[in-house]
C-alpha positions in Angstrom: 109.3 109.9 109.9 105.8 110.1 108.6 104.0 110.3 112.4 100.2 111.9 113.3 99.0 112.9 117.1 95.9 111.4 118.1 94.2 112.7 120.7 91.1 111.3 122.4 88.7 113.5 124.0 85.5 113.0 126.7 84.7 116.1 128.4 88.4 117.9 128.3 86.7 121.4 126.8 88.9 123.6 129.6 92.2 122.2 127.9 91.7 120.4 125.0 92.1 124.1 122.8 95.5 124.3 124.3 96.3 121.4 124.2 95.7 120.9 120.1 97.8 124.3 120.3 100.7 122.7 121.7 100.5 119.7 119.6 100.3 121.1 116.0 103.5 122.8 116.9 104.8 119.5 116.4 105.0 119.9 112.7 102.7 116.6 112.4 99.2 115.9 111.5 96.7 116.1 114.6 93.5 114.4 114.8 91.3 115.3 117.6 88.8 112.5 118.1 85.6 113.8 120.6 84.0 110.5 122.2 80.7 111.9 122.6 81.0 114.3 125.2 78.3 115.5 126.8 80.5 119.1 127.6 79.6 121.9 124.2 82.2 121.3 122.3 84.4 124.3 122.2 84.8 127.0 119.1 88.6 126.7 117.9 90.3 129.4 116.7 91.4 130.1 113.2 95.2 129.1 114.1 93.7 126.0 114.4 91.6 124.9 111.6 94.7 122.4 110.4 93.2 119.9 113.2 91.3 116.8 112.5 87.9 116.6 114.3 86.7 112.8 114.3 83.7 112.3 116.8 82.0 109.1 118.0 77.9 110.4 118.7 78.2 108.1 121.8 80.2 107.4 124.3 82.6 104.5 123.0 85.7 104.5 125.5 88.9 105.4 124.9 90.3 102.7 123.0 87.9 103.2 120.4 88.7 106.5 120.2 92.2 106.0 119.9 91.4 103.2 117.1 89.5 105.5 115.0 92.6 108.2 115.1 94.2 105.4 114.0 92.4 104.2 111.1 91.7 107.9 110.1 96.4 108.8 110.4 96.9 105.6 108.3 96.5 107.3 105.2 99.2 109.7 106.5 100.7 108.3 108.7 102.9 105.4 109.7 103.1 106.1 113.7 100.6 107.6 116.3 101.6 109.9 118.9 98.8 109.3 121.2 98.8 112.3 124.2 95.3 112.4 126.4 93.3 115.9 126.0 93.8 116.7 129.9 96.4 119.2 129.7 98.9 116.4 131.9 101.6 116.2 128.8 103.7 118.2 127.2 103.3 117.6 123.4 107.0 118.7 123.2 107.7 115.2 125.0 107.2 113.2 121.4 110.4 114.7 120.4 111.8 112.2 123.0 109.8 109.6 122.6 110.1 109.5 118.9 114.5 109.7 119.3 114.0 106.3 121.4 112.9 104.1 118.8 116.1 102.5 117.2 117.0 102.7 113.7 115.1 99.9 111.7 112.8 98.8 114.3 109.1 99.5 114.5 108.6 99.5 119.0 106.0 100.6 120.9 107.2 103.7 122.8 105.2 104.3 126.6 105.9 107.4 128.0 107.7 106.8 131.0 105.8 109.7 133.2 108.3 111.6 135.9 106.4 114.1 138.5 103.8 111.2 139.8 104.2 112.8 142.9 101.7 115.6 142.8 99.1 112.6 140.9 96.0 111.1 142.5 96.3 107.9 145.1 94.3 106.2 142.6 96.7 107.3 139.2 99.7 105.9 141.5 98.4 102.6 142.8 96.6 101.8 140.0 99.9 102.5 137.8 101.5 99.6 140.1 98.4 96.9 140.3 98.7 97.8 135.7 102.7 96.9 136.2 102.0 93.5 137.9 99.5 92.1 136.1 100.5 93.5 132.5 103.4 91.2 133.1 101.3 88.3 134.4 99.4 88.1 131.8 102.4 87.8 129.4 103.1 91.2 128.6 106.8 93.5 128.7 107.7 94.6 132.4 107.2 98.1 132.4 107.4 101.1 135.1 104.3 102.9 133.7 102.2 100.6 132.2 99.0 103.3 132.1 100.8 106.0 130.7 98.7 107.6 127.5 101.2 109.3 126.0 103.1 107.0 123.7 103.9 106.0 120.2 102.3 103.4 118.4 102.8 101.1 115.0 99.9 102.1 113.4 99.8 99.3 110.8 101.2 96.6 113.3 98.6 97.9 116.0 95.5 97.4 114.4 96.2 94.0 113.3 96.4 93.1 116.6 93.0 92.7 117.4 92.3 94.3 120.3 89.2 93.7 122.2 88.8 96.1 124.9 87.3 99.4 123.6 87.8 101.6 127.4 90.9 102.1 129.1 92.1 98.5 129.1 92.7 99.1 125.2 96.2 100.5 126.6 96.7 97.5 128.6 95.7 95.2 126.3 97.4 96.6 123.5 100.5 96.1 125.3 100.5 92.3 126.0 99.2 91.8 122.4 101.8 93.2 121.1 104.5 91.4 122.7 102.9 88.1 122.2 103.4 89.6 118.2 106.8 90.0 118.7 106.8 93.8 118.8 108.8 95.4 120.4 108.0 97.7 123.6 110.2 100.2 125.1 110.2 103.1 127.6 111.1 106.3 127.4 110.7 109.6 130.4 108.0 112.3 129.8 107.0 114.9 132.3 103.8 115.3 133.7 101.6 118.4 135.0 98.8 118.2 137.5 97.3 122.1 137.2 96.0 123.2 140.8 93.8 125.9 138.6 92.0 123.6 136.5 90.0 120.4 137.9 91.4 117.4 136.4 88.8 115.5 134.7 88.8 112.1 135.2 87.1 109.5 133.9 88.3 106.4 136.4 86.0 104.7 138.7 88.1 102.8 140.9 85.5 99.9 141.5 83.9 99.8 138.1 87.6 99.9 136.3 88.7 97.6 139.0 86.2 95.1 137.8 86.8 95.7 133.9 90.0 95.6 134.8 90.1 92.4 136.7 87.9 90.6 133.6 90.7 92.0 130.9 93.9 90.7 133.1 91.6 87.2 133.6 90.9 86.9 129.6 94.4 88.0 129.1 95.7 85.1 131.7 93.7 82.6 130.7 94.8 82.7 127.3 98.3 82.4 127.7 97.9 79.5 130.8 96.4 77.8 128.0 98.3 78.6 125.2 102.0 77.4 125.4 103.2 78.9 123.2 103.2 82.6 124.6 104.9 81.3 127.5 108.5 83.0 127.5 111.1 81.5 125.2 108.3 79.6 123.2 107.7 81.0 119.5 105.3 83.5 119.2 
């Protein structure tokens, strides 16, 4: 399987060293893409010089992040492991997540995250409120619709013509893809939540609330509108 890990970056210079680490283990090509963070960009060691570095000067979101690991792996790659620079994954993980996709079929693959327990109040609700209205808007009924460790088409996915360039990108991405006829499928991951290292997060509960609202209200609008992405119409 001809596969690359992308991982985005904003401000994730405490882990994103390890992180790489772990990932290039993998045996696959890893593409470390920095969405202008306003952290120094850390020195990597010489065990690491096989990485990638792709960089946005500004601040672009993570979706366009993700999209520009994409359009850099496609001369690679055919799939993207997609794993967020926070230190919350285990890289070893894709190993599961790649055995999941059946034999002849070209899925996405969300990373079905076990251990929510020890997660922010906002990581958990929000992960139900994504659930709900991913499958409002016409997209697959999922457990962990917000997960960011997943694997992706890459040729499929960017012909999809995705819109959102922030953290809706994964939500998006999702209902876009069904509507195409792709499938999407689940698959259990672990996830960490280190007591020693402050979890940088970039969520604003109002301000993604709003952005958040406006992409499930585009999404809605389209399909009330457009019968034929009603279930059992053609796609």
């Amino acid at each position: 399987m001809r596969a690359a890990v992308i991982i985005p970056v904003y401000n994730h210079s405490r882990t994103i060293i390890r992180v790489a680490r772990d990932a290039l283990a993998l045996g696959f090509p890893v593409f470390v893409v920095n969405d202008g963070s306003t952290q120094a960009w850390p020195s990597f060691p010489e065990d690491l010089q096989g990485l990638q570095h792709l960089a946005h000067h500004q601040t672009r979101g993570k979706g366009a992040a993700l999209q520009t690991g994409m359009r850099a792996a496609a001369a690679v790659a055919d799939w993207a492991i997609t794993i967020d620079g926070d230190g919350q994954h285990n890289p070893q993980d894709a190993h599961s997540l790649l055995a999941a996709i059946p034999a002849g079929q070209r899925p996405i693959v969300v990373g079905r995250r076990h251990g929510m327990q020890a997660a922010p109040w906002t990581s958990r609700s929000g992960k139900e409120f994504s659930n709900f209205w991913v499958w409002v808007s016409g997209g697959p009924r999922l457990s962990d619709s917000q997960s960011g460790f997943r694997v992706y088409p890459i040729p499929e996915c960017l012909e999809l013509g995705v819109g959102a360039r922030r953290y809706q990108y994964e939500i998006e991405v999702l209902v876009k893809a069904r509507r195409a006829g792709i499938p999407i499928i689940e698959a259990p991951v672990g996830v960490t939540y280190q007591a020693d290292i402050p979890r940088i997060s970039h969520f604003h509960p109002f301000r993604d609330f709003l952005r958040n609202t406006g992409t499930f209200s585009r999404l809605i609008t389209r399909r009330v509108f457009t019968p034929r992405l009603w279930p059992g119409k053609r796609k």
